[in-house]
C-alpha positions in Angstrom: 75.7 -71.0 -49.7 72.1 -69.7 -50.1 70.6 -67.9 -47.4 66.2 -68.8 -47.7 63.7 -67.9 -45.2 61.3 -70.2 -44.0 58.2 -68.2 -43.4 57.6 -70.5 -40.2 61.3 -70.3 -38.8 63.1 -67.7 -40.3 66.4 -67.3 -42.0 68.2 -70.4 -42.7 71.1 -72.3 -44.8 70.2 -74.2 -47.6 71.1 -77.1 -46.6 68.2 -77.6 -44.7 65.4 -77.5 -47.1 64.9 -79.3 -50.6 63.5 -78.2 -53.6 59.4 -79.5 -54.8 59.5 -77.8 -58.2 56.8 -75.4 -59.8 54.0 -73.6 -57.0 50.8 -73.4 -58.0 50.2 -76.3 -60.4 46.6 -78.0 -60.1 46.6 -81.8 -59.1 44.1 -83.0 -61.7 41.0 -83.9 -60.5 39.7 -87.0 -62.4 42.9 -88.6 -62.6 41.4 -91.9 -63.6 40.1 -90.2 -66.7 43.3 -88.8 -68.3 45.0 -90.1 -71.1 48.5 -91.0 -71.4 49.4 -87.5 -72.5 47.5 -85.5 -70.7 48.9 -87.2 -67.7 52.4 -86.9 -69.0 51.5 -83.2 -69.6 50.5 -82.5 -65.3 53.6 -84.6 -64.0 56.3 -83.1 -66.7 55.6 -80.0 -68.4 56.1 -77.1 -66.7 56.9 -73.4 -67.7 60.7 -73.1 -67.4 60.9 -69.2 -67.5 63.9 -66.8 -67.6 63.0 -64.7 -65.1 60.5 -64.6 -62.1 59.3 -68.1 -61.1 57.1 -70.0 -58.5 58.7 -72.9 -56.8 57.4 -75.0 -53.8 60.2 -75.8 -51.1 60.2 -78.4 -48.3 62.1 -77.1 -45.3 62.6 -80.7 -44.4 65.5 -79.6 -41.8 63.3 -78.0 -39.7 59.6 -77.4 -39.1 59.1 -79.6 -42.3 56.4 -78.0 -43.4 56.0 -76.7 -47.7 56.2 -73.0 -48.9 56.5 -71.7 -52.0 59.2 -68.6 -53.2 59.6 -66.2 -55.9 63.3 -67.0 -57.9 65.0 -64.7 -60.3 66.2 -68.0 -62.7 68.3 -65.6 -64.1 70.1 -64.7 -60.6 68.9 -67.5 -58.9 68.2 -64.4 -56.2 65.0 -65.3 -53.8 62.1 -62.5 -54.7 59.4 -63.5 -51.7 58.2 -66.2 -49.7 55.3 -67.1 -48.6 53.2 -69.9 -46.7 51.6 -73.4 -49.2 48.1 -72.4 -50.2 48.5 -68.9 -50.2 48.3 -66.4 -53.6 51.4 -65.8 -55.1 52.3 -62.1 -54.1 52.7 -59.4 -57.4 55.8 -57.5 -57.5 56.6 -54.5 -59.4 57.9 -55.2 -62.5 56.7 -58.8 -62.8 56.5 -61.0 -65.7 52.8 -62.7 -65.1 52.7 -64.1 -68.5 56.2 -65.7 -68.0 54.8 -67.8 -65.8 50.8 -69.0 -66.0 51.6 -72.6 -67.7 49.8 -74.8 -65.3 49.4 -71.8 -62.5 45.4 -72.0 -60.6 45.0 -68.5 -59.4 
């Protein structure tokens, strides 16, 4: 079992939270103005890298509130986490360009 920590409660099982997919992507803001692609493009495409990458959890078994974390894909070992609407913390030895598809900084 995987061991994450909430960065309003603390250490907990994984079982308690549930996964919101890629941090940091933009909600469009004139929605009514995409196209069929481009809106295709917001909801689906994302940057799938090997390596260090931004999710958003829910830690719906608890204080249900979102956060976002730092995952090794390659590991699946937890890097960081920090609270929803805050900048995604650098670590040494980072791959930034692994991971801008869609990012707002």
């Amino acid at each position: 079992m995987l061991l994450l920590t909430c960065p309003h409660c603390g250490d907990r099982d994984e079982i308690e939270f549930h996964y919101g997919g890629e941090a940091h992507v933009a909600y469009p803001e004139k929605t009514a103005e995409l196209n069929d692609a481009e809106w295709a493009h917001y909801l689906f495409y994302r940057s799938n890298p090997k390596g260090e990458y931004a999710e958003r959890w829910l830690h719906s078994g608890g204080c249900r509130k979102w956060f976002n974390a730092l995952r090794d894909t390659a590991t699946h070992e937890f890097l960081a986490f920090y609270p929803a609407g805050e900048k995604r913390p650098e670590l040494d030895g980072g791959n930034e360009a692994a991971h801008t598809m869609g990012e707002t900084k």
